[in-house]
KOLPA-806936 format. One record per residue (C-alpha): residue in three letters; residue number from 1; y, x, z. Coordinates in steps of 0.001 Angstrom, whole numbers. Each point is the difference from the previous one (the first is absolute). Last residue first. Layout:
BEGIN
     r     k         y         x         z
   ALA   NUM         Y         X         Z
...
END
This chain:
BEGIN
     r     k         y         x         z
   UNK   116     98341    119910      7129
   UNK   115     -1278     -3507     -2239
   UNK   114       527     -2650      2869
   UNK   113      3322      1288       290
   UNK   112       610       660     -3538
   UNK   111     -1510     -3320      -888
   UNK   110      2077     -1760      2317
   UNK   109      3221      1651      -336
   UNK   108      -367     -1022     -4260
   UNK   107      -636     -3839      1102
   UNK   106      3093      -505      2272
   UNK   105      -987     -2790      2080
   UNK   104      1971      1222      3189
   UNK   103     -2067      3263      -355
   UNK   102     -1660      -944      3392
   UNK   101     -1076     -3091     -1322
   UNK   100     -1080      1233     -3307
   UNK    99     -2230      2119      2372
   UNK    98     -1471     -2347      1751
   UNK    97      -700     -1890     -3250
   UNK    96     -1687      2566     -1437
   UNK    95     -2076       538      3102
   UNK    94     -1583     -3632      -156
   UNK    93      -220       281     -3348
   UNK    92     -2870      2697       253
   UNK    91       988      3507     -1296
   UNK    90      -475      1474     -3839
   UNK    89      3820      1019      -399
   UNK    88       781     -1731     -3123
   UNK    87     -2221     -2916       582
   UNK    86       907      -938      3713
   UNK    85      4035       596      -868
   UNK    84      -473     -2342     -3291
   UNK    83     -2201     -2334      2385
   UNK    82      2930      -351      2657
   UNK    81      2584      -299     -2747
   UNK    80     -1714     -2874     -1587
   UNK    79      -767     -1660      3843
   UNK    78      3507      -554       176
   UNK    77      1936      2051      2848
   UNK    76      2150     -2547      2120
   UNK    75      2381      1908      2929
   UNK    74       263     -2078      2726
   UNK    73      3608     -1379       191
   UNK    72      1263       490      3939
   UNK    71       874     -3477      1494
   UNK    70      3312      -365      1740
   UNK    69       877     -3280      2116
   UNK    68      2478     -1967      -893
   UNK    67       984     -2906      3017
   UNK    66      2054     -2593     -1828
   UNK    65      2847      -653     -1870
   UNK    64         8       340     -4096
   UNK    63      2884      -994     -1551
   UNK    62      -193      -318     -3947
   UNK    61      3412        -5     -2349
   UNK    60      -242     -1961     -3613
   UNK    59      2563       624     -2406
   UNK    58      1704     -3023     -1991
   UNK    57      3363       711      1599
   UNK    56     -1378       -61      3339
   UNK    55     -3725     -1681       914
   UNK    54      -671       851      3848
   UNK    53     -3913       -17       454
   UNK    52     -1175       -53      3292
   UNK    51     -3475      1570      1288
   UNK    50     -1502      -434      3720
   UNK    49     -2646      2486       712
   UNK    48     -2349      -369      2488
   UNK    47     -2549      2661     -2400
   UNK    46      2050      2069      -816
   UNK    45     -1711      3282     -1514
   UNK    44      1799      3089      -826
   UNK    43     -2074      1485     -2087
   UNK    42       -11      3913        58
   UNK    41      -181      3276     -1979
   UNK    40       714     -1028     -4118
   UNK    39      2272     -3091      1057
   UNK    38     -1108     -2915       717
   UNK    37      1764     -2985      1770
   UNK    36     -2002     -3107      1035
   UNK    35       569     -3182       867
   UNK    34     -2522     -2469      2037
   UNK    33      -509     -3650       856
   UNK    32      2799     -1554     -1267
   UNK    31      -597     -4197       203
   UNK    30      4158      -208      -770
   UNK    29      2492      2042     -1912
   UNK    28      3054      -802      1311
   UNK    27      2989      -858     -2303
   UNK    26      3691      1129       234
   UNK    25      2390      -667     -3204
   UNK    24      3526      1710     -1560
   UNK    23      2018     -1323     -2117
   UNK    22      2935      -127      1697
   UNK    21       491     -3687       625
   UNK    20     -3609       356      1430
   UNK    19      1171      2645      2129
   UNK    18      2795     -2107      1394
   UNK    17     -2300     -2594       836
   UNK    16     -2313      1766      1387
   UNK    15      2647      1607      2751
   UNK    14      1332     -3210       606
   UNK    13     -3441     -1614       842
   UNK    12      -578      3114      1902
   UNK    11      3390      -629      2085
   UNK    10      1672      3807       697
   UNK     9        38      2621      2355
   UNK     8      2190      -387      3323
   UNK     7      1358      3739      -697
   UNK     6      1156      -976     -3334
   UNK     5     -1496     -1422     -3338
   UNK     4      2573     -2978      -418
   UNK     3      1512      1591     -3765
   UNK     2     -2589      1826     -1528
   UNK     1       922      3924       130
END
């Protein structure tokens, strides 16, 4: 508990001065025009988003606030795959790569799809 926090809050000029005997630093990041999270299903895209960095102990902390909004990750099948599928199964590209997209991009599903 920091001595003066209480129900009437405390001074911010107090407040970073304490931190800053502490250790511990607050920056913005300005000009940020978008952040993005990915993970293997979605992007969560900020794109008002408003980034601090709080430096403790030598470690660096981001906040992120802002409106995310969830993207889903299209699925990217390289043209390689797509003519491997085409030549092992004799069909046009076009349908190999409709059905590496239906296999998830799992070559060997493809070809026994396309192949059955």
């Amino acid at each position: 508990m920091f001595p003066g926090v209480g129900g009437r809050g405390m001074n911010p000029a107090k407040m970073k001065q304490m931190m800053k005997q502490m250790g511990i630093s607050i920056d913005e990041i300005s000009d940020v025009e978008q952040v993005i999270i990915r993970t293997p299903e979605v992007d969560i895209v900020f794109n008002d988003a408003n980034v601090t960095v709080m430096n403790a102990q030598g470690a660096d902390t981001y906040q992120v606030v802002g409106t995310p909004e969830k993207v889903p990750r299209k699925l990217e099948i390289p043209d390689d795959d797509v003519r491997l599928v085409a030549e092992q199964t004799g069909v046009s590209e076009s349908e190999a790569r409709k059905a590496l997209e239906k296999a998830n991009g799992d070559l060997a599903e493809a070809i026994l799809a396309l192949s059955s």
